[in-house]
C-alpha positions as CSV (number, residue, x, y, z in Angstrom):
1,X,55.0,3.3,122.3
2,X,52.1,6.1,122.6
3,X,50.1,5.5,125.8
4,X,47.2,6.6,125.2
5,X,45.1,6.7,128.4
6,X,48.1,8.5,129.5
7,X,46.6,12.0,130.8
8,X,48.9,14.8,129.4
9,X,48.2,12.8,126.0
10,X,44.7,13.0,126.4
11,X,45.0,16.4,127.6
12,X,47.0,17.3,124.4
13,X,44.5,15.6,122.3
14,X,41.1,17.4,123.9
15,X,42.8,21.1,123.3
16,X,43.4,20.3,120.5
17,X,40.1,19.5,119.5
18,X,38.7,22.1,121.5
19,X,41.2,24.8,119.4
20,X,40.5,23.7,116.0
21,X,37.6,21.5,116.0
22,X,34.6,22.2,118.6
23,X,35.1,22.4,122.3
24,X,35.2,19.0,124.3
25,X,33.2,18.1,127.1
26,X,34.8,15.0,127.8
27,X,36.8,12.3,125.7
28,X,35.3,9.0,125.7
29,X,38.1,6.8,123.6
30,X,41.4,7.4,122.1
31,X,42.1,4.1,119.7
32,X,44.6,4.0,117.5
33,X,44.5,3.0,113.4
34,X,47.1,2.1,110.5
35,X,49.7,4.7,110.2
36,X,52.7,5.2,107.7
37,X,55.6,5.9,109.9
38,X,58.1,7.5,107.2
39,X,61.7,7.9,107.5
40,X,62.1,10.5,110.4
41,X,62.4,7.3,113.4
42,X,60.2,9.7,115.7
43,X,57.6,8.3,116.7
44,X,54.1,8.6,114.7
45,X,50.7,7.6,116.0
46,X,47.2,7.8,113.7
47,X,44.5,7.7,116.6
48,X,40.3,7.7,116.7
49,X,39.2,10.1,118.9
50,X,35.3,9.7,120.5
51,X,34.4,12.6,122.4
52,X,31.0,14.4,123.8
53,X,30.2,18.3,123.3
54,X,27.8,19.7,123.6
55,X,25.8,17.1,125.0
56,X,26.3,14.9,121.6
57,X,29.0,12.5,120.6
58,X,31.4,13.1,118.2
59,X,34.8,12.6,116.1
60,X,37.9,12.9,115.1
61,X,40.7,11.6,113.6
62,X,44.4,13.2,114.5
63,X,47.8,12.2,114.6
64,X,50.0,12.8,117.6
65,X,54.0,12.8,117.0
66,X,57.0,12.6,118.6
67,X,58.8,15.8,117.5
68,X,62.3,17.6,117.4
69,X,62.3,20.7,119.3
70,X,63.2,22.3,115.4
71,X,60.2,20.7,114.0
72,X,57.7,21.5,117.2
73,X,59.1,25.1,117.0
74,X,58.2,25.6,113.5
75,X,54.9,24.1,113.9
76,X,54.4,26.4,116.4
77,X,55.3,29.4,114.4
78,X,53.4,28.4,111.4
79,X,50.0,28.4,112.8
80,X,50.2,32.3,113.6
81,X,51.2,32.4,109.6
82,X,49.7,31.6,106.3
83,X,49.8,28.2,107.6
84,X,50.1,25.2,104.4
85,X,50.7,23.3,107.1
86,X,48.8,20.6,109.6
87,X,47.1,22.5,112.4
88,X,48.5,21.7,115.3
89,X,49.2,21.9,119.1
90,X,52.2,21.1,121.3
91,X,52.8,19.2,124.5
92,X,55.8,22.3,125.6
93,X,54.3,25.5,123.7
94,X,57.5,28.3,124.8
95,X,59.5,25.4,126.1
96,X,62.7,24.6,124.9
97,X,63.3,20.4,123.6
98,X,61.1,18.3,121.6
99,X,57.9,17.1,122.8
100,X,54.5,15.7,121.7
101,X,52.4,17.6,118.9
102,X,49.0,16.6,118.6
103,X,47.5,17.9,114.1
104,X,45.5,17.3,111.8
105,X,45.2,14.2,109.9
106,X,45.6,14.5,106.4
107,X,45.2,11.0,105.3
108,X,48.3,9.8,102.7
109,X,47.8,11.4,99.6
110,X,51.0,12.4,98.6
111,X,52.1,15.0,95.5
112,X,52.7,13.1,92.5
113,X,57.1,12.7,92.4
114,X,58.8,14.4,89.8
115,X,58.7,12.6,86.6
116,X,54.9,12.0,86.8
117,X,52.1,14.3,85.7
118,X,50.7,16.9,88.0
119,X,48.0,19.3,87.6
120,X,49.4,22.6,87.1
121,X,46.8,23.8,89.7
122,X,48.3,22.1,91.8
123,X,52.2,22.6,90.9
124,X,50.6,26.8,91.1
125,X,49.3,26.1,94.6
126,X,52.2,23.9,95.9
127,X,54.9,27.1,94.3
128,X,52.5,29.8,96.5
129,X,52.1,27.5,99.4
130,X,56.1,27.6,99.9
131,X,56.1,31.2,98.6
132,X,53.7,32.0,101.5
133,X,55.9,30.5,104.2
134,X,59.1,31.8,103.2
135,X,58.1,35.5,102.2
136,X,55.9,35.5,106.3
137,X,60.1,34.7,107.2
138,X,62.0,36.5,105.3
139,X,64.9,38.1,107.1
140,X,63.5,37.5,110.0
141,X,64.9,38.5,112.9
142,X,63.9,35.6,115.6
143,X,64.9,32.4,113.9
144,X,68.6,32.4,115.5
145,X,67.1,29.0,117.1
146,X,67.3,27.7,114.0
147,X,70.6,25.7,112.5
148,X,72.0,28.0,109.5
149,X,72.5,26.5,105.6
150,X,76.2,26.9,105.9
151,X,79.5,25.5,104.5
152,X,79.5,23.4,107.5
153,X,75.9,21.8,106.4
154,X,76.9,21.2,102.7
155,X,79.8,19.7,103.5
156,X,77.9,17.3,105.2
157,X,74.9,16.7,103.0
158,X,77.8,16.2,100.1
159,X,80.7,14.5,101.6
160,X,79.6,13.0,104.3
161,X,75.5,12.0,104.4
162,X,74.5,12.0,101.2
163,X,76.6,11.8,97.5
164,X,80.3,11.0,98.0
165,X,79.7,7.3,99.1
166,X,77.0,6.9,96.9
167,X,78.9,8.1,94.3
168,X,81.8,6.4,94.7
169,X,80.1,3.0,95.0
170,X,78.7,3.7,91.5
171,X,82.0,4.2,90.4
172,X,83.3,1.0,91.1
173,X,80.6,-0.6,89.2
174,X,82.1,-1.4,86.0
175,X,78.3,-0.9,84.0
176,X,77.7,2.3,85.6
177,X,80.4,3.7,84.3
178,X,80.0,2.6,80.8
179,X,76.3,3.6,80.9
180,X,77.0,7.5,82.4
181,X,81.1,8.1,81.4
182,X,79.8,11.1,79.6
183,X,78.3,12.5,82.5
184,X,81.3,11.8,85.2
185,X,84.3,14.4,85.2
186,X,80.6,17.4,85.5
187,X,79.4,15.3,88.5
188,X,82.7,15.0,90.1
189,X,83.0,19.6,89.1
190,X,80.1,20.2,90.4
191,X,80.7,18.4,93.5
192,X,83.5,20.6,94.4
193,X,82.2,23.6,92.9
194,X,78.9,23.5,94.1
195,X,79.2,24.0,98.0
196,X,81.4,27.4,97.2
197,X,77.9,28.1,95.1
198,X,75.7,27.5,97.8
199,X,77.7,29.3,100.3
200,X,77.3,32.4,98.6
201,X,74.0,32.0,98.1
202,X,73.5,31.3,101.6
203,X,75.4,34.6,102.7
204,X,73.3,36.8,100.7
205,X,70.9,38.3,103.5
206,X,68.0,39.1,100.6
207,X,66.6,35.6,100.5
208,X,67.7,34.3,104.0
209,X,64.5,32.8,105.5
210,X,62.5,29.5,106.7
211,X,63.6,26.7,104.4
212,X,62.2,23.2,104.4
213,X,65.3,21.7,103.0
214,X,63.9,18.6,102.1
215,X,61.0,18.9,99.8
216,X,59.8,15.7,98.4
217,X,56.5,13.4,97.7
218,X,56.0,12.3,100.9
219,X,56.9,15.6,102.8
220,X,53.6,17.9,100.7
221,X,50.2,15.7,101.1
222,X,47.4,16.5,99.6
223,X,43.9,17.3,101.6
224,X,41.5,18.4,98.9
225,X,43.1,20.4,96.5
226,X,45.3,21.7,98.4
227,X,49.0,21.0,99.4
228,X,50.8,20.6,103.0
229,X,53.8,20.7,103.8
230,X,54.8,18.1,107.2
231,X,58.1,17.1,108.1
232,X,59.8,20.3,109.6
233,X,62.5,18.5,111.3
234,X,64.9,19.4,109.1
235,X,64.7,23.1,108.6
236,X,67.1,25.2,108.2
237,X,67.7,29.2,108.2
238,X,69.0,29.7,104.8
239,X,68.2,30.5,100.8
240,X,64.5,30.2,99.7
241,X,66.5,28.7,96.3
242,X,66.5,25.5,98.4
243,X,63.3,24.3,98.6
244,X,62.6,25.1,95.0
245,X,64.3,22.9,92.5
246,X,63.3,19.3,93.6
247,X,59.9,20.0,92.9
248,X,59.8,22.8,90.6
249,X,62.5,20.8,88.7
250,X,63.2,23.2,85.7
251,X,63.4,26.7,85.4
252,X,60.0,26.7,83.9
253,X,57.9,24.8,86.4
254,X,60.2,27.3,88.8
255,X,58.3,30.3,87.1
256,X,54.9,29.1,89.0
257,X,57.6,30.5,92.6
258,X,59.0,33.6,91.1
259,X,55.3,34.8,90.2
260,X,53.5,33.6,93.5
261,X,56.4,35.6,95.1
262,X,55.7,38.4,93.0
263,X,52.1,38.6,93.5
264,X,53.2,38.3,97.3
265,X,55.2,41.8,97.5
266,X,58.7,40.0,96.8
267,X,60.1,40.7,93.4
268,X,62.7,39.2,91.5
269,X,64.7,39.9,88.3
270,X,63.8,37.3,85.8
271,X,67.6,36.7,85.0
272,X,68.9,36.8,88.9
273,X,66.5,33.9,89.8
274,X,67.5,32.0,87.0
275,X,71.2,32.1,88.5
276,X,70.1,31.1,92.0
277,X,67.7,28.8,90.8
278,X,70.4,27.0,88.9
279,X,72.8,26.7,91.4
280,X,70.3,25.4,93.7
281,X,69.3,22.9,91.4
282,X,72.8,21.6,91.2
283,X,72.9,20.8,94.8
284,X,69.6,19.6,94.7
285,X,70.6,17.0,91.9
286,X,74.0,16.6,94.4
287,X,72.0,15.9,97.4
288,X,69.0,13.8,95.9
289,X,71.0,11.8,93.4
290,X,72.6,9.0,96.1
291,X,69.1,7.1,96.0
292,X,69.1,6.6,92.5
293,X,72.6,5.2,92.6
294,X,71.7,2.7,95.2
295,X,68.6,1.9,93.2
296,X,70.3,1.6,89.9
297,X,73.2,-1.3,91.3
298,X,69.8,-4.0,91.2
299,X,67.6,-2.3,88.4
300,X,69.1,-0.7,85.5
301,X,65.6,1.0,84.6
302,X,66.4,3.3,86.8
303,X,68.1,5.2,84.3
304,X,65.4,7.6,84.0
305,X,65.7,8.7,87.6
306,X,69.4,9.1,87.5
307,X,69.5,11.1,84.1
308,X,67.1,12.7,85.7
309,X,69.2,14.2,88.5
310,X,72.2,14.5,86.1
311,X,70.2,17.6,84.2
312,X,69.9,18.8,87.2
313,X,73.3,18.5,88.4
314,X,74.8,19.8,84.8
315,X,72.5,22.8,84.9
């Protein structure tokens, strides 16, 4: 539990208003409000800050986190970038380990998921926003603190954290296998096939850069009309492909990326990001598609949501 008359918090919390807000005389109260905690288990805390400057009370509203020393580290290197991202300060700034982060609040608006309407403004702006941060990294030449996108790491997401025992489970269900038997021996292909994909993708040092790796609602909130991207702590060094396809879900809403990247000094053949594209989207149907199976053993109307990882996966 955040204490929060604890002084190196309250130090963290008055630069950081002084940096991004106004500068601080003195802070008078730190309380703290409602907060959804997500699925990272690191610690989250929404606080109420009262503060004088000036002469004059005043403020804010931040939220200070527990973070991984991958996810402080990017956070970190983000602010000196086109940001799409919280602003925000750390407890251990050129320190290695994790540590508290003290950013902006951006309330819980999340992007709409995949299979409901979204303004195409925003879908533009979300497809520059990622465009933005990986082109700032692209082949670049400091990241070796972060883990790679290897065979060794989609090995894992496939066989071991994410799909095979999902998928497995579903096969022993009787129904689901009458419902998808089309669909089964391309699932079980591209399960094999699609690490050997990735790998080479990976290896290929054009697109090696900053990758999310796990793009979803709840990671891209919405402050205005703009997008940002939280949840860092599982970056990777590897493909820009891989933050594309759960979001951008078909080639064409993956059109909004190749043109933002474009625009943005990085050109690429129409027909070459079609193949990367598509073999990203097959691991992303791979690696997203074990939630749906789970879903789908107690409600069957979640057809939608595993069909709609399927076209993904049969790309």
């Amino acid at each position: 539990m955040l204490d929060l008359n604890d002084t190196d918090v309250r130090a963290l919390v008055s630069a950081t208003i002084s940096q991004f807000i106004a500068p601080v005389t003195e802070i008078t109260t730190i309380d703290a409000l409602p907060i959804d905690e997500g699925v990272s288990g690191l610690p989250i805390h929404r606080v109420a800050v009262s503060y004088t400057t000036d002469g004059s009370s005043a403020y804010a509203q931040l939220v200070v986190k527990q973070c991984s020393e991958i996810e402080r580290r990017v956070l970190d290197r983000l602010q000196e970038q086109p940001r799409h991202v919280p602003y925000a300060m750390s407890s251990v700034v050129g320190q290695q380990g994790g540590g508290l982060v003290c950013m902006q609040d951006l309330g819980e608006r999340q992007r709409p998921d995949s299979l409901s309407p979204i303004d195409p403004g925003l879908q533009r702006r979300e497809a520059a926003a990622l465009a933005d941060i990986h082109i700032a990294n692209l082949r670049a030449p400091d990241l070796g603190w972060l883990p790679p996108a290897d065979q060794t790491y989609y090995q894992w997401a496939i066989e071991q954290q994410f799909f095979r025992w999902a998928w497995n489970k579903a096969k022993a269900n009787r129904a689901f296998v009458d419902r998808f038997a089309p669909h089964l021996d391309a699932v079980e292909d591209t399960a094999v096939h699609v690490i050997d994909e990735m790998v080479a993708l990976s290896a290929d040092p054009r697109w090696t850069t900053l990758v999310h790796t796990d793009i979803n609602p709840s990671n891209v909130l919405i402050l205005g009309d703009e997008p940002f991207i939280i949840d860092w702590d599982t970056a990777r060094h590897g493909p820009l492909f891989l933050d594309l396809p759960h979001h951008l879900s078909t080639r064409e809403q993956a059109e909004d990326y190749r043109l933002a990247a474009g625009h943005r000094g990085l050109t690429i053949d129409p027909d070459e990001f079609s193949t990367h594209y598509r073999a990203a989207a097959r691991y992303t149907g791979i690696r997203y598609i074990w939630w749906t199976l789970e879903a789908w053993h107690d409600d069957a109307t979640m057809d939608v949501w595993v069909e709609h990882y399927l076209r993904m996966i049969t790309l």
